[in-house]
N, C-alpha and C positions, 0 to 999 in steps of 0.2 A: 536391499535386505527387507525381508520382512516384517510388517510392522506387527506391533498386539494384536489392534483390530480385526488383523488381516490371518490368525492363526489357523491354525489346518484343521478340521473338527475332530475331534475326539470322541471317541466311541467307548460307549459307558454299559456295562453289562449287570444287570441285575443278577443277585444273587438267587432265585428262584428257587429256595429247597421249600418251601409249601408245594409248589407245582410238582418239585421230585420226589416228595411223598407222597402225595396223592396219585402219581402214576406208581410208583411202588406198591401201594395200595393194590391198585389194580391189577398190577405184575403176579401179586402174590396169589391173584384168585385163577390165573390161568393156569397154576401146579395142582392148587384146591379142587380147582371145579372139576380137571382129567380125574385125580385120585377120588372124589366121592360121588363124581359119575359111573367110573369103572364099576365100583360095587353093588351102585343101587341100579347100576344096569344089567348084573350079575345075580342080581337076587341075594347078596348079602346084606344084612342090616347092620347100620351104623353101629360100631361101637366106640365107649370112649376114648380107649386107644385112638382111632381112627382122629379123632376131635380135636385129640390132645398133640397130637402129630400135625393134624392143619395149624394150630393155635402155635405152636413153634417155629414151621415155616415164616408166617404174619413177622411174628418175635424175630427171625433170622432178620429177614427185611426189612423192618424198621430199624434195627441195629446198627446193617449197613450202612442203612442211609444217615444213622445217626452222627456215625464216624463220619458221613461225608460232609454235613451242616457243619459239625463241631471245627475239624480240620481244615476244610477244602471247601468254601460255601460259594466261589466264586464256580468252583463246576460246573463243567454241559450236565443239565439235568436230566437228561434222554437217558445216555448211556447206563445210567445202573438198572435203571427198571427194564430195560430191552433184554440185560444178561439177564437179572432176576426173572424174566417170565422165560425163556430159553431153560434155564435152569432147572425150572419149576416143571416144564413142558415135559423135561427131560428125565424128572426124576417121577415123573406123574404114570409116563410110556417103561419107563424098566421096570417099576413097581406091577404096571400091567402084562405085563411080558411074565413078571416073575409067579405072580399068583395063576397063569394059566398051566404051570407043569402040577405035576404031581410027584410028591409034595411039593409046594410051591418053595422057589428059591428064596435067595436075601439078598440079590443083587443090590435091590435099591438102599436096601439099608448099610450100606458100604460105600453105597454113591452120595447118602446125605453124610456119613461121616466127613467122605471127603469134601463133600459142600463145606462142612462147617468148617473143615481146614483150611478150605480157600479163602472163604470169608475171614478169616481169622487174619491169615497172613497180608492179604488185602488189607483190614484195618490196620494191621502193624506199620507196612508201610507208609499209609497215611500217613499216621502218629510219629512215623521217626524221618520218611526221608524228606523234608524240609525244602531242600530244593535239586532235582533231577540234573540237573547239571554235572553232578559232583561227579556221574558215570561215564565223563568224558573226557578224553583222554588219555584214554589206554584202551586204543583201536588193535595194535598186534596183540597187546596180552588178552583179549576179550576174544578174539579172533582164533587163538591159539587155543584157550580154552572154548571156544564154542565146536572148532575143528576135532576137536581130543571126545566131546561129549558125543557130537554124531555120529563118529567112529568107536567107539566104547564096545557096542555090541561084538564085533570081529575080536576082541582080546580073549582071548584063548581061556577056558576057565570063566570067563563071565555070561556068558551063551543061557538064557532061561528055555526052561522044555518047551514054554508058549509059542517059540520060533518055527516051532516042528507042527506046532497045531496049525499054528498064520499061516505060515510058509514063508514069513520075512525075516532077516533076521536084525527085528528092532528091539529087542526085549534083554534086558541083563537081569540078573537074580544077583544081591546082595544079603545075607541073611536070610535065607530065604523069602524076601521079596521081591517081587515082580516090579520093574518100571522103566518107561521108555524115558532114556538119557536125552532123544532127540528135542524133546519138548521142555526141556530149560535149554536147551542146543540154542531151539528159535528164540526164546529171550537174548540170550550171551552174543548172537550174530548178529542181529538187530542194533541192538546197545554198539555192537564194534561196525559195522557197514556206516548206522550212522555216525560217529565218531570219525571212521577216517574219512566219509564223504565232506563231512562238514569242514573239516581241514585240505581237503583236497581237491573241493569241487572246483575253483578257480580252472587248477590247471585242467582236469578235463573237461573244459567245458572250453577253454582258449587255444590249450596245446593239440598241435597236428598240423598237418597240410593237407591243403583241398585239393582235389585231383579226380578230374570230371566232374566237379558241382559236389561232391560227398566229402564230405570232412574227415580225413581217414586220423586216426587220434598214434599218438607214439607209440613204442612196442611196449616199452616201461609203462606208459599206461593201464596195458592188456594187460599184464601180471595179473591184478586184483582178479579180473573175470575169470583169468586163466584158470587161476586158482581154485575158484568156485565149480567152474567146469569141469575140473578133473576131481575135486568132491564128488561134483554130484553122479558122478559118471563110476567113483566109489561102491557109492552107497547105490546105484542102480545095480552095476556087476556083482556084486559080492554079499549087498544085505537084502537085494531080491525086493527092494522096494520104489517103485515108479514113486510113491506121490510125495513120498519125503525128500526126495531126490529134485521133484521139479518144483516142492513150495519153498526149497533154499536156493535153487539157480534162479526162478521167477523173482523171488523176494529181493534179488542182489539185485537183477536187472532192473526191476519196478522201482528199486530207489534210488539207482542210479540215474535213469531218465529223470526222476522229480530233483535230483541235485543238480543236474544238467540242463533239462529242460530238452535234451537231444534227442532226435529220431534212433540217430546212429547206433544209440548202445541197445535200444531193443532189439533192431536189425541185425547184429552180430550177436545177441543172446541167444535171443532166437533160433536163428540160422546153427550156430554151433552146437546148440542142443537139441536139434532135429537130426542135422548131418550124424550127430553120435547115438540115439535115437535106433535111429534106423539102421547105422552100422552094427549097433548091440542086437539088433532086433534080429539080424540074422544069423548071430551067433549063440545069444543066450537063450536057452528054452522056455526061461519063464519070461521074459518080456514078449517074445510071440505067443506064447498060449493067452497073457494078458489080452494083446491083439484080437484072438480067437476069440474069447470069450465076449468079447466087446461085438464084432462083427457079426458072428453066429454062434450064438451060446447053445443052441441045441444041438449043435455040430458034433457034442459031446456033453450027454446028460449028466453023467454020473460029475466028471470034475466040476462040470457049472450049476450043479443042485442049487447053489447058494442064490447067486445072482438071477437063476430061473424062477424060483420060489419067490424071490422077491418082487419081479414081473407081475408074476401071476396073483401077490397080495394085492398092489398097488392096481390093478386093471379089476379085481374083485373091488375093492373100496370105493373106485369108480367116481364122479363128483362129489358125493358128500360123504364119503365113507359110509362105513355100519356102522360108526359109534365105538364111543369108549366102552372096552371090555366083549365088544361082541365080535369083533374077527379073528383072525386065528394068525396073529404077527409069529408066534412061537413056536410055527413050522420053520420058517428060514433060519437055518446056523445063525449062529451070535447076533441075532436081533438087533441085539440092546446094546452093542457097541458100530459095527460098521455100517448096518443097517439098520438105523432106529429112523432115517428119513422113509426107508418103506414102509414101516411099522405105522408111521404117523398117515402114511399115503394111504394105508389098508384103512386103520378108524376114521380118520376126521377127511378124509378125501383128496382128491386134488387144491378141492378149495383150503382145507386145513396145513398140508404141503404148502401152498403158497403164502399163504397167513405167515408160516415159518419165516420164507423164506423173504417175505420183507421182510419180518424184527430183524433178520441180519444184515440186512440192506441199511436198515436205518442206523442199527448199531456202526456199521463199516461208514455210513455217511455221515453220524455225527464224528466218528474218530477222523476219516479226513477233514473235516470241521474244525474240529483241534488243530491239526497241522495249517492250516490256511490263518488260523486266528492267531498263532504264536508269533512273536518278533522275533526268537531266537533260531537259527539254522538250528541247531541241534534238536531243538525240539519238533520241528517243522518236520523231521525226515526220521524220529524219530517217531511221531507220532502217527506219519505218515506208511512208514516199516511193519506198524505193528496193525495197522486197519489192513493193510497189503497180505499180514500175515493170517490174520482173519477170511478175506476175498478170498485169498487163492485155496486154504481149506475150503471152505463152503463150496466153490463151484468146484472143487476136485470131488468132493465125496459124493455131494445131491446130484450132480455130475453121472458118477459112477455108477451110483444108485439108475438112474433114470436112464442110462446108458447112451446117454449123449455122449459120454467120455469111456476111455478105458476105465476099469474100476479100479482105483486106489486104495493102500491100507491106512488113508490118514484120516481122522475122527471127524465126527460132525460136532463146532465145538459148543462146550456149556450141556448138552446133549446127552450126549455116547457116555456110553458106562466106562470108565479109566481114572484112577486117581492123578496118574501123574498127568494130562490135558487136564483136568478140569482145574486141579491147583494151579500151572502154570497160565491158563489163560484168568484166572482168576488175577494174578501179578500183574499180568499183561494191563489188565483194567485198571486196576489200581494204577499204575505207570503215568498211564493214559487221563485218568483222573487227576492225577500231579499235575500233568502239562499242562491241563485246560485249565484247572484253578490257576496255575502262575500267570497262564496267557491272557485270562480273561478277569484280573483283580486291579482294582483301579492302584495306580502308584499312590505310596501312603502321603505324598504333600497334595498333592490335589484336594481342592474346594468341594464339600455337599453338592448333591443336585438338588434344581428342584425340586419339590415336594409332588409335582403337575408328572413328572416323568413317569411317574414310578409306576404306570401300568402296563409302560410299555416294556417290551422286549429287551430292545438298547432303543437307546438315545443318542442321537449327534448332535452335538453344543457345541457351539463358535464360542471358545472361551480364550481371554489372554495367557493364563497358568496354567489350563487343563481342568478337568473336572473329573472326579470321583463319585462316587456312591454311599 
């Protein structure tokens, strides 16, 4: 048995909200500097509006962060100031998008509305949900209702006219409002994938028999993926959407390998949603025109204007872009929501694209960060789920965009003009926030540390009872 002396070190995490305010700080000047660059590179002169508008943003920001010190002080401090400057980026490019028509639109100022909703509902949950756990446990009824929300769009009578603009059909009108059901979908599937994995990972991770060296898993098993598969194979046939279709089959499969740790389940994820894939691909028209358009968008101008246009902004921007407010993003169809990473490609260049495209890198790597730090399975694959559900957006869309991939109709997120993604990934974070304060707070009987520690990052101490902060 192990003696006191001989105890296993414990890992002590500094609370660091000075450090996550002062990157906040600087989060908030990346929305600033696009918004009052755009103008004074346009020839318009400051006014106080304009002032009074950055001096709110700052205000939004420090708020956040306020709720996170107050509630959650144990938090990764990365992750808010990554979304806040994404955010800011995003609200900075539709603003610019919108003052180049005539008369200029109010996109963005619909986009800070729903800002402030997000944030709002973000600090709610801090302030109420206490401890994440309590969402586990109800894998079918989560499952049931997340299955009900991504299918919504198909109920006869809830169909928005927006379906007929897109050409998917992800949009329901309720009250005369617009909003996609699928994106509380990926909250509710997450919440239930990890819930039943965490109860269920044992057996697939032990049950089956090996046959030729491959671990083939039971047929009860397959149910779960089955299921997924013939969703998503759903929502490809009938809601004319590739990328919502492969960020809920990817998202099952991705969390099922981290509950498993097995080759196996990507290999039949994979495989069955290529094999169907390509069997759709030869029946349905718009998944081969998707093809087409990816392969040889000039093959046909008029339908690929969108994605041609976008081409030709991002090869016009060239390495360092033209600058905020001096290129022309608001030739290409809806800019400001599926193509706001061309937008960004046209002004601030490839290099300013790329800049993006780590904040979401490091966003996605501090949330697997959370998952690696947590002791609890559920939060481990939940938190693990919802950085998964982040990846697989981002390279679907900048993806699309850059035509490494077929194009997709799912958002670039924090970004893209849409209340209902930006509120929900707003949740997401918040979530996300939860688990890393519970995973990373010292247990409340543990002894002070040192006073000598305290500059560091974490500390490992050989203690007999443990040691806290």
């Amino acid at each position: 048995m192990m003696s006191a002396s001989e105890a296993l070190p414990v890992v002590v995490y500094r609370k660091q909200r000075n450090a996550e305010l002062g990157l906040c700080l600087l989060a908030s000047l990346f929305g600033i500097g696009g918004y009052l660059i755009t103008h004074l590179n346009r020839g318009d002169a400051l006014s106080i509006t304009s002032l009074l508008i950055c001096a709110g943003w700052v205000a939004l920001c420090i708020g956040a962060h306020l709720v996170v010190r107050v509630r959650c002080a144990y938090a990764d401090p990365v992750i808010l100031p990554s979304v806040l400057a994404l955010n800011g980026l995003g609200l900075a490019m539709i603003h610019r998008i919108d003052i180049g028509f005539e008369p200029p639109m109010a996109a963005a100022t619909m986009q800070l509305v729903w800002t402030v909703l997000g944030v709002l509902l973000f600090a709610l949950i801090l302030i109420y949900l206490r401890d994440y756990r309590v969402l586990e446990g109800f894998p079918y009824v989560l499952f049931l209702v997340g299955m009900v929300l991504l299918l919504l769009p198909l109920v006869p009578g809830l169909a928005s006219p927006r379906n007929v603009e897109n050409g998917s059909q992800i949009w329901i009108e309720i009250f005369g409002y617009s909003f996609q059901p699928a994106e509380i979908a990926k909250i509710v599937l997450t919440l239930a994938f990890a819930s039943y994995l965490t109860a269920n990972r044992d057996l697939l991770q032990l049950a089956g028999r090996r046959v030729l060296g491959f671990h083939l898993p039971r047929m009860r098993d397959l149910v779960p993926i089955g299921v997924m598969w013939a969703a998503a194979l759903l929502v490809l046939v009938f809601q004319n959407d590739l990328g919502t279709s492969m960020l809920f089959f990817g998202l099952f499969v991705m969390m099922l390998f981290v509950a498993t740790s097995q080759i196996r389940w990507v290999v039949i994820g994979v495989a069955a949603f290529t094999a169907a894939a390509l069997l759709i691909g030869q029946v349905a028209p718009h998944v081969a025109t998707r093809i087409s358009s990816w392969l040889d968008p000039f093959s046909d101008y008029d339908r690929n204007y969108q994605i041609i246009t976008a081409q030709f902004g991002i090869a016009w921007g060239g390495l360092f872009g033209r600058g905020w407010g001096l290129g022309r993003p608001g030739l290409t169809p809806v800019a400001s929501s599926d193509f706001i990473s061309a937008a960004i490609a046209e002004e601030l260049g490839l290099v300013g694209l790329t800049v993006i495209i780590v904040l979401y890198l490091l966003m996605v790597a501090r949330g697997l960060r959370v998952a690696l730090t947590s002791t609890v399975i559920f939060g481990k694959l939940l938190a693990a789920g919802f950085s998964f559900v982040f990846a697989l957006q981002i390279f679907a869309i900048i993806g699309g965009v850059t035509r490494l991939l077929p194009l997709t109709g799912l958002t670039t997120p924090f970004m893209s003009q849409g209340g209902s993604s930006l509120v929900a990934n707003w949740i997401i974070v918040a979530l996300l926030i939860v688990i890393s304060h519970q995973a990373r707070r010292p247990a409340t009987t543990m002894a002070p540390v040192d006073a000598n520690l305290a500059d560091d990052e974490t500390a490992v101490i050989q203690a007999q009872g443990g040691v806290g902060q």
